[in-house]
Rosetta silent file (secondary structure, phi, psi, omega in degrees, C-alpha in Angstrom):
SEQUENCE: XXXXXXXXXXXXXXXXXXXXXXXXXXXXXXXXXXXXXXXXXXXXXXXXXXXXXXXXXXXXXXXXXXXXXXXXXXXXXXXXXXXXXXXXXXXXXXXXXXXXXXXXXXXXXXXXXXXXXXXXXXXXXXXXXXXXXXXXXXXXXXXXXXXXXXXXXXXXXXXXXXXXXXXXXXXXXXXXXXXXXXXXXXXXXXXXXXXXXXXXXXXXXXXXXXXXXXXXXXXXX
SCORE:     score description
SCORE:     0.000 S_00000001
   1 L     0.000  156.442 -137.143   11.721  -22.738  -11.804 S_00000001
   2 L  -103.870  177.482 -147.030   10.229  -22.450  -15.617 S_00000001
   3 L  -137.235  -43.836 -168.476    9.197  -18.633  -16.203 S_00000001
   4 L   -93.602   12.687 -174.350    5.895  -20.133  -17.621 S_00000001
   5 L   -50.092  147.707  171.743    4.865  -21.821  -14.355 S_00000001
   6 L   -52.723  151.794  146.736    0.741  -21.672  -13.375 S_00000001
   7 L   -83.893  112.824  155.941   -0.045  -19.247  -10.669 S_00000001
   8 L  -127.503  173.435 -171.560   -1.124  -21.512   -8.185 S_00000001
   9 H   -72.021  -27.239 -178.158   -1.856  -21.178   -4.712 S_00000001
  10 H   -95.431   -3.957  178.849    1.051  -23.712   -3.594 S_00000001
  11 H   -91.337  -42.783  155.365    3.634  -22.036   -5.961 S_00000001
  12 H   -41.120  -75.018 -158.736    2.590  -18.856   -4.257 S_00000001
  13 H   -72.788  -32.867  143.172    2.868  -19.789   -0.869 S_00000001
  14 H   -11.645  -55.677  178.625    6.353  -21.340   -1.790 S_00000001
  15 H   -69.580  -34.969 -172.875    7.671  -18.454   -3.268 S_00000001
  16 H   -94.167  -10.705  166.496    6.604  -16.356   -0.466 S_00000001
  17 L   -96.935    8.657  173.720    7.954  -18.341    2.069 S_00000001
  18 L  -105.275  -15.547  166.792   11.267  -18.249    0.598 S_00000001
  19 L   -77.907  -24.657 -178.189   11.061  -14.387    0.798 S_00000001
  20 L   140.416   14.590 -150.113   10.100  -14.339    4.192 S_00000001
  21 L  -160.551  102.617  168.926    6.344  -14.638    4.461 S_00000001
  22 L   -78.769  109.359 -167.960    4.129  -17.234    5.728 S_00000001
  23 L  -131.384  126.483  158.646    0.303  -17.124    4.043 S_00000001
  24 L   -41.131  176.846 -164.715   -2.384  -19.644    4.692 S_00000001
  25 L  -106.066    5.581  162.696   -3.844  -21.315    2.092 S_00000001
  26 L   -98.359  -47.648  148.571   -7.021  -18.881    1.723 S_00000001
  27 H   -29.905  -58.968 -177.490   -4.081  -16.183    1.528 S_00000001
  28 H   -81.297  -28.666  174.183   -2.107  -17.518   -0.993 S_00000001
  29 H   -67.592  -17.496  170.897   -5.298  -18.290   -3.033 S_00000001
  30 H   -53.240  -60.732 -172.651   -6.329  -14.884   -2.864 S_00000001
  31 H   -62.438  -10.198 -159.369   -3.005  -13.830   -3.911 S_00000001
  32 H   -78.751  -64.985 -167.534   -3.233  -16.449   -7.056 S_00000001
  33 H   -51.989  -61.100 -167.745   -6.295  -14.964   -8.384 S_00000001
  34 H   -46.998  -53.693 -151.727   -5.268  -11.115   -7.637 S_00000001
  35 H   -98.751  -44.466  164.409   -2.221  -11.662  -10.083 S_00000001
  36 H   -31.576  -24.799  163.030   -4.088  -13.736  -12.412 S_00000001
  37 H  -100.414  -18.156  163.952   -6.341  -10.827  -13.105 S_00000001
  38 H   -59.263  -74.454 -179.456   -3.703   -8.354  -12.617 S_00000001
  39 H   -50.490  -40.380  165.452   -1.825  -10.146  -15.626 S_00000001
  40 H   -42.790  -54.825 -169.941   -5.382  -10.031  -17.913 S_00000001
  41 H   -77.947  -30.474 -179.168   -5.951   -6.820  -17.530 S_00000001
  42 H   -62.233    9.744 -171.723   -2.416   -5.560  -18.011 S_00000001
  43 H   -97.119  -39.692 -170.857   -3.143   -7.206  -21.592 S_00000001
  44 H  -104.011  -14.424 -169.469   -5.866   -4.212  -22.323 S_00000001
  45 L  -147.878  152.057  169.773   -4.771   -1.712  -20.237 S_00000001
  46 L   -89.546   90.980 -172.152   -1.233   -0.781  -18.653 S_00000001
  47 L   -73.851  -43.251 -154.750   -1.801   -1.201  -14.909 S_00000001
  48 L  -148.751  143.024 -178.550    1.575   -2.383  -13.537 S_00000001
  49 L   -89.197   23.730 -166.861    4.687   -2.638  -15.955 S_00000001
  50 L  -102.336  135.104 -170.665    5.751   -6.354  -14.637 S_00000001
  51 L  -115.539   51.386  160.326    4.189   -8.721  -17.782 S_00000001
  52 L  -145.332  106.577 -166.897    4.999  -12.035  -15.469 S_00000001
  53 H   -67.024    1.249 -171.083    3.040  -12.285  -12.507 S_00000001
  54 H   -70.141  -56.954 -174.731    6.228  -13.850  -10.918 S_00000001
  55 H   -69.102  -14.921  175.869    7.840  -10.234  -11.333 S_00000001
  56 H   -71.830  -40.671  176.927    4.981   -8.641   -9.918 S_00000001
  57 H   -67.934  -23.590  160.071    4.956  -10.271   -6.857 S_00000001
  58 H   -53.037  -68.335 -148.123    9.220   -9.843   -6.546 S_00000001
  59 H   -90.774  -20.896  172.242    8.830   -6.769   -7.423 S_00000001
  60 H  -119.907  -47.254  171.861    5.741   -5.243   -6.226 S_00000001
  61 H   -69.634  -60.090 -170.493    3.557   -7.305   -3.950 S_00000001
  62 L   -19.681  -48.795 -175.015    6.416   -8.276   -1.797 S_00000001
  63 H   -72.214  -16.158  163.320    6.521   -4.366   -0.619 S_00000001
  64 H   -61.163  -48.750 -174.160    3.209   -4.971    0.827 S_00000001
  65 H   -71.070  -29.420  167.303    4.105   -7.507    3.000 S_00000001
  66 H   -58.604  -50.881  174.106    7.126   -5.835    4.194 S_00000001
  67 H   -51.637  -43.023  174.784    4.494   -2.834    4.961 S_00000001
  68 H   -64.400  -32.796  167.164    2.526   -4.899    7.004 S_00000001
  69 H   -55.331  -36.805  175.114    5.358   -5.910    9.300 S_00000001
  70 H   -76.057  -52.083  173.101    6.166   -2.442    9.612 S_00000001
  71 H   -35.459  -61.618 -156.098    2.968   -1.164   10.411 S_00000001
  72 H   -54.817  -50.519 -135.625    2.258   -3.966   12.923 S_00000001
  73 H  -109.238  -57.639 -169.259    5.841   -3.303   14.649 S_00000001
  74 H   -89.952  -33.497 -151.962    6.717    0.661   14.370 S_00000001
  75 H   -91.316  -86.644 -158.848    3.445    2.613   13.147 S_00000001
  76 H   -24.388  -43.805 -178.232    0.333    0.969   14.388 S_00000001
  77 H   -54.340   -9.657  172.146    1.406    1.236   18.379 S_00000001
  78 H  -123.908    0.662  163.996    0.830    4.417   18.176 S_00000001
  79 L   -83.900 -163.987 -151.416   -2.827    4.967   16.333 S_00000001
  80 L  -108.490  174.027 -154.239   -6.149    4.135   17.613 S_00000001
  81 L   -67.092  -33.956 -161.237   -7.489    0.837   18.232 S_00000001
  82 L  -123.731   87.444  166.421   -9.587    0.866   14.317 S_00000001
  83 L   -88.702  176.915 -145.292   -7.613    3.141   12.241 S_00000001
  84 E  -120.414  111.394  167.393   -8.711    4.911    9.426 S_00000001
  85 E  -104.083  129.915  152.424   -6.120    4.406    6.022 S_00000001
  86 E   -98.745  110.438  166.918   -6.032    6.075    3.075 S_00000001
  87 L   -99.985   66.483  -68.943   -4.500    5.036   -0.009 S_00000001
  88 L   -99.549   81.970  176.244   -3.683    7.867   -2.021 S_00000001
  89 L   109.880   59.058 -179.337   -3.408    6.996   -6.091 S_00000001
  90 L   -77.693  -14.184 -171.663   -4.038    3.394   -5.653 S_00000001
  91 L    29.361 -110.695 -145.796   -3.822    2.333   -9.351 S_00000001
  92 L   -91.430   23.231  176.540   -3.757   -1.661   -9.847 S_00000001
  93 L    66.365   43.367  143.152   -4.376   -1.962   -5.761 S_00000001
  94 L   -98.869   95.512   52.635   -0.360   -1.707   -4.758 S_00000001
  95 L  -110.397  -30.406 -121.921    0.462   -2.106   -1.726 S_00000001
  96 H   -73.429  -66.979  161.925   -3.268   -1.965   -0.962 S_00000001
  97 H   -14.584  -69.833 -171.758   -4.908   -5.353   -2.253 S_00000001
  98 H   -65.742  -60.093  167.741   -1.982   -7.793   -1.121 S_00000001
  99 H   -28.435  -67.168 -175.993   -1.805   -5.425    2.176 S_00000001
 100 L   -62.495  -18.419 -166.298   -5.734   -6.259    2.995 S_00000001
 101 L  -110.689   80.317   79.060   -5.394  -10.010    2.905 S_00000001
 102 L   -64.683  -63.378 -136.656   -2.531   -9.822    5.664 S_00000001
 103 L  -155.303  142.988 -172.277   -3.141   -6.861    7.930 S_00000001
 104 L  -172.134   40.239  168.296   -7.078   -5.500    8.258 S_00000001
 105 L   -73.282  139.742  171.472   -6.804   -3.373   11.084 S_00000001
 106 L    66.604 -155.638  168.088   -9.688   -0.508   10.614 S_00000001
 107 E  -131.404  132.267  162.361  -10.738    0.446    7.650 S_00000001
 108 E   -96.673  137.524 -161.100   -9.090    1.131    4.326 S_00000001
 109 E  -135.265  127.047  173.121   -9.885    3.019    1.421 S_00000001
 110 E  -101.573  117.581 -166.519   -8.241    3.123   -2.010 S_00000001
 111 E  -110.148  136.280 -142.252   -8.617    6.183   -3.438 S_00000001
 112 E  -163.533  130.091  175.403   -7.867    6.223   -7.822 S_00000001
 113 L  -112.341    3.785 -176.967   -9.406    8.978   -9.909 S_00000001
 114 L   -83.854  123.425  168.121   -8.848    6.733  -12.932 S_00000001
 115 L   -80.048   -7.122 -164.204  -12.001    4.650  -14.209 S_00000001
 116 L  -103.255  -26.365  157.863  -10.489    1.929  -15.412 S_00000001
 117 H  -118.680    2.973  148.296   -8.889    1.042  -12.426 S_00000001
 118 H   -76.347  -15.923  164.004  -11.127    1.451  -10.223 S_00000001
 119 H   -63.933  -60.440 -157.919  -13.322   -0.974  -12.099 S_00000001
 120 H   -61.513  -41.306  169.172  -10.621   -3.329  -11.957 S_00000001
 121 H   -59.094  -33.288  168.268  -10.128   -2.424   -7.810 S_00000001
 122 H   -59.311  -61.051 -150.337  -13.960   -3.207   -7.836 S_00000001
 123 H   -92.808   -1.986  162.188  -13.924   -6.708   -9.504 S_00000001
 124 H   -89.113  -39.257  138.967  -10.961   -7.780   -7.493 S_00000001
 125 H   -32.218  -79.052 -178.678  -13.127   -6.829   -4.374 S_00000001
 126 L   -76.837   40.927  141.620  -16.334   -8.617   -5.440 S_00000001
 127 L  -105.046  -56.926 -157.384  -13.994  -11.538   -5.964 S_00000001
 128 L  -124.002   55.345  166.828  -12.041  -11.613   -3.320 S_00000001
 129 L   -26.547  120.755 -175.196  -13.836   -9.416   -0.249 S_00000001
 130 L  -113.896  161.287 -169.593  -11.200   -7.977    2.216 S_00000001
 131 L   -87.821  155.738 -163.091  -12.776   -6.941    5.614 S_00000001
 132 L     8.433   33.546 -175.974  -13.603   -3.058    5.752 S_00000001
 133 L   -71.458  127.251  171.262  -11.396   -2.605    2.204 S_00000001
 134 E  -119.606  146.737  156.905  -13.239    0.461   -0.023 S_00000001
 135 E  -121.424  130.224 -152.823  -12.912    1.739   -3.218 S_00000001
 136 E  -121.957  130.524  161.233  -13.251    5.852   -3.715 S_00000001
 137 E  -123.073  125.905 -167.128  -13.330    6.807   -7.496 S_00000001
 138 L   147.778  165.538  179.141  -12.971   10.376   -7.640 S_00000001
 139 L   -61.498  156.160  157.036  -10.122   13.026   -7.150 S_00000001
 140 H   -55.934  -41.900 -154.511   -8.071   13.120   -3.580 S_00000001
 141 H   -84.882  -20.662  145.187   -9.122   16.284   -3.163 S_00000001
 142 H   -39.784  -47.921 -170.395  -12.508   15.016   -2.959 S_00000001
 143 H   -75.332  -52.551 -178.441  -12.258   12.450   -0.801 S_00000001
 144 H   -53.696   -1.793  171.286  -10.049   14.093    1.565 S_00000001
 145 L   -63.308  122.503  173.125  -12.163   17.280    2.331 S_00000001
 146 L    54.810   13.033  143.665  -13.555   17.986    6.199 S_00000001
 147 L  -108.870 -157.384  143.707  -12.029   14.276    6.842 S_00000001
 148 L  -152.256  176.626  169.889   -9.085   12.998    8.334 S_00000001
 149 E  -109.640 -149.589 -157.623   -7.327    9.857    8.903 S_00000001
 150 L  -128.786  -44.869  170.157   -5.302    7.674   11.124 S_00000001
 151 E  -160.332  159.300 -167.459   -2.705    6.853    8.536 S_00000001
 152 E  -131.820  108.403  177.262   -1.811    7.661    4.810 S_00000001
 153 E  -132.524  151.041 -147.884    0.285    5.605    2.848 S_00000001
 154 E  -129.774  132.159  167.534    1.658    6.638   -0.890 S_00000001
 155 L  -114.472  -23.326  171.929    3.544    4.671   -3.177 S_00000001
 156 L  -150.958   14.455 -150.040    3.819    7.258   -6.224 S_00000001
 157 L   -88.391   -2.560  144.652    1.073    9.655   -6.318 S_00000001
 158 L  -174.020  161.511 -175.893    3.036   12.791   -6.236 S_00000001
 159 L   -44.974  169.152 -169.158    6.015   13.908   -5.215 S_00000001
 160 H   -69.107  -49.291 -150.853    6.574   13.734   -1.120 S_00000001
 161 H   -69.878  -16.231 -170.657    7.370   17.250    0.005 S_00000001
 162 H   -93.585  -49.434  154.297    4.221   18.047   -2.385 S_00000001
 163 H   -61.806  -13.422  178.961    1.776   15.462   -0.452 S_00000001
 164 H   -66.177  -75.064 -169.749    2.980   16.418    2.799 S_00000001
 165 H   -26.195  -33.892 -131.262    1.257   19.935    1.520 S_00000001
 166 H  -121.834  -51.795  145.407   -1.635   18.386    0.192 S_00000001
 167 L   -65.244   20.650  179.915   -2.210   16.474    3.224 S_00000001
 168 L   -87.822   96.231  119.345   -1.850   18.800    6.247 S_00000001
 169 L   160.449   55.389  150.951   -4.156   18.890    8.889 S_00000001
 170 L   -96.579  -12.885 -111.350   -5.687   15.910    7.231 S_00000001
 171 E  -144.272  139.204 -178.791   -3.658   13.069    9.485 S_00000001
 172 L   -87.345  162.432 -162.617   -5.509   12.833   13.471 S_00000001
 173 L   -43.965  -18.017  168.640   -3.275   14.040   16.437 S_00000001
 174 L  -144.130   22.123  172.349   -0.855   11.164   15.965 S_00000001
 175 L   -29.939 -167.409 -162.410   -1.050   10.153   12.392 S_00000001
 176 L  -155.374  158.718  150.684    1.157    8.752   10.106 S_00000001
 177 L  -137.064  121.390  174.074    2.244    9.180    6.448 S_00000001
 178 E  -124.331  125.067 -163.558    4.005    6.508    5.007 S_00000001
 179 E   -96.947  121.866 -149.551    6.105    6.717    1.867 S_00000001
 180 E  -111.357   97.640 -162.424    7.004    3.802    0.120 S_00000001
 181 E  -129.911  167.785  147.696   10.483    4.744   -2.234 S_00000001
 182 L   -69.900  -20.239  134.859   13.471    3.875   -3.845 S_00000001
 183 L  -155.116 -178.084 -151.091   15.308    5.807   -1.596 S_00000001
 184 L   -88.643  171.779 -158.917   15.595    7.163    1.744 S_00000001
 185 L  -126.730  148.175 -143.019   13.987   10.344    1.881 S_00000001
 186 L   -95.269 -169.708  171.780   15.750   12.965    4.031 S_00000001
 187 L   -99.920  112.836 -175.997   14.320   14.930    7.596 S_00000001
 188 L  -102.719  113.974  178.790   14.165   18.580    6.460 S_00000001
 189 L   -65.368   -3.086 -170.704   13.697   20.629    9.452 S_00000001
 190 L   -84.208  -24.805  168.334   12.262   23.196    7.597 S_00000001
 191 L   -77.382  145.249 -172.512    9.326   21.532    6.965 S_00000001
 192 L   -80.727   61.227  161.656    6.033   21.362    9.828 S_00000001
 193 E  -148.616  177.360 -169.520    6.681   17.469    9.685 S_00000001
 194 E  -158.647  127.723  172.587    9.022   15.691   11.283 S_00000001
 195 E   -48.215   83.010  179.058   10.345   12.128   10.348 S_00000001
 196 E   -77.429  -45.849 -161.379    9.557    9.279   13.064 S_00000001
 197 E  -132.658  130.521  153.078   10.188    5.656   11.524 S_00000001
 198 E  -101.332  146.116  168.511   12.600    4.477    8.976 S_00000001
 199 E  -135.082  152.701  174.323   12.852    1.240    7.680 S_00000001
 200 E  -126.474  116.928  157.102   15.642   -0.224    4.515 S_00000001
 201 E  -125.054 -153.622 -165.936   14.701   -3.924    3.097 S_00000001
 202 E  -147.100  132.917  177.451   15.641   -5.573    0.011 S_00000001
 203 L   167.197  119.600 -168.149   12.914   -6.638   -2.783 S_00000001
 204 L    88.250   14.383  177.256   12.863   -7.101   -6.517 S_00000001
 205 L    80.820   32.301 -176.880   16.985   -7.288   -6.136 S_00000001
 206 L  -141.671  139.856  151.480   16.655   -3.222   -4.731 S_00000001
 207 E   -59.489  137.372  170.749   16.863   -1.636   -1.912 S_00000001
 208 E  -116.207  168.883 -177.747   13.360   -0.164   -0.824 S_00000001
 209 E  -153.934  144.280  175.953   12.760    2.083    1.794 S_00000001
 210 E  -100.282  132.107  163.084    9.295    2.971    4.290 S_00000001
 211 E   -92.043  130.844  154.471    9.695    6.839    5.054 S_00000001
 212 E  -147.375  133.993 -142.392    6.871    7.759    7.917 S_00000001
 213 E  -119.565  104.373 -178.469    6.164   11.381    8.662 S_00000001
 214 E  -100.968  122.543 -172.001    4.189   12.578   11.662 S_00000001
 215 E   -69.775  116.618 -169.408    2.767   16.741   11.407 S_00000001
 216 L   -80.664  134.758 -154.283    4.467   18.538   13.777 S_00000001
 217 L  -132.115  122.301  174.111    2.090   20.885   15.608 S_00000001
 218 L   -65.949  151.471  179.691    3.988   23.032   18.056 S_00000001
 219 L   -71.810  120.116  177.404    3.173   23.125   21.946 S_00000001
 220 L   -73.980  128.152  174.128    0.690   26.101   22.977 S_00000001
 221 L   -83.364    0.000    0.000    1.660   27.970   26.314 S_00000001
């Protein structure tokens, strides 16, 4: 397939059904648009380093969809009926954007202390509305103060063992943290968390790997 093909909605759902992933046709148009404005803006500002949207979606969306499967199959069975996400550092709305038009359990909030790309998480919103989908512009440690959530998932936004810290006794009674990497990241006993679900795929020609970390709160006698 040509390198300069349109993003269109049927070359989308093509592509994505050869990876593994079936999306209606208000899905894949969603998805059309999102990297059609992804690739604009990555002209004025550096959002994502993939300059094709074809590599962003190998290489980047792709781990969304893979997220949602996991959530649906290991994580979610064990939160609350509406959970509460947070997405910590969301920058161009990876996994979070692609994530919302699949899976829209609760509500989710992308939280980006950056202005620039939180406009751009705005205007892909008031394009493309995802059900209970937010945008938080401001520091983590703002938003996260006297709440907590249901589940937290991080694709870069600081190292792990340093977000575990930064998130403890933020995560409800059977949260989640979910780590999105390059490789697998190990179960340190030393730490008050304690490693429940791994997953290993393939995407962008790499292995990727979901880490997810539940706070271990010892039993009172």
């Amino acid at each position: 397939m040509a390198r300069r093909e349109e993003c269109s909605p049927a070359i989308i759902q093509t592509l994505c059904k050869k990876a593994g992933f079936s999306l209606d046709e208000n899905q894949a148009s969603q998805l059309a648009d999102y990297l059609d404005l992804l690739m604009r803006w990555n002209k004025m500002m550096n959002l994502v380093g993939a300059r094709h949207w074809r590599d962003a979606l190998e290489d980047l969306v792709l781990d969304s969809f893979h997220l949602a499967a996991f959530l649906k199959t290991s994580i979610l069975p064990s939160l609350s009926a509406d959970p509460v996400t947070w997405d910590l550092g969301s920058g161009a709305g990876l996994p979070g954007i692609p994530l919302r038009m699949i899976w829209q359990e609760g509500e989710y909030w992308m939280v980006e202390s950056r202005e620039k790309r939180t406009i751009f998480l705005s205007t892909v919103l008031a394009r493309h509305p995802l059900k209970n989908t937010h945008v938080f512009r401001g520091r983590a440690e703002q938003f996260i103060e006297d709440k907590k959530a249901d589940l937290i998932v991080s694709r870069a936004f600081m190292p792990w063992k340093d977000l575990l810290a930064f998130v403890r006794g933020h995560l409800t009674e059977n949260g989640r943290i979910v780590f999105l990497t390059r490789e697998e990241l190990p179960s340190d006993s030393s730490l008050p968390w304690r490693m429940t679900d791994t997953l290993k795929y393939e995407a962008g020609g790499s292995a990727r790997y979901f880490c997810a970390f539940k706070e271990y709160r010892p039993v009172e006698n």
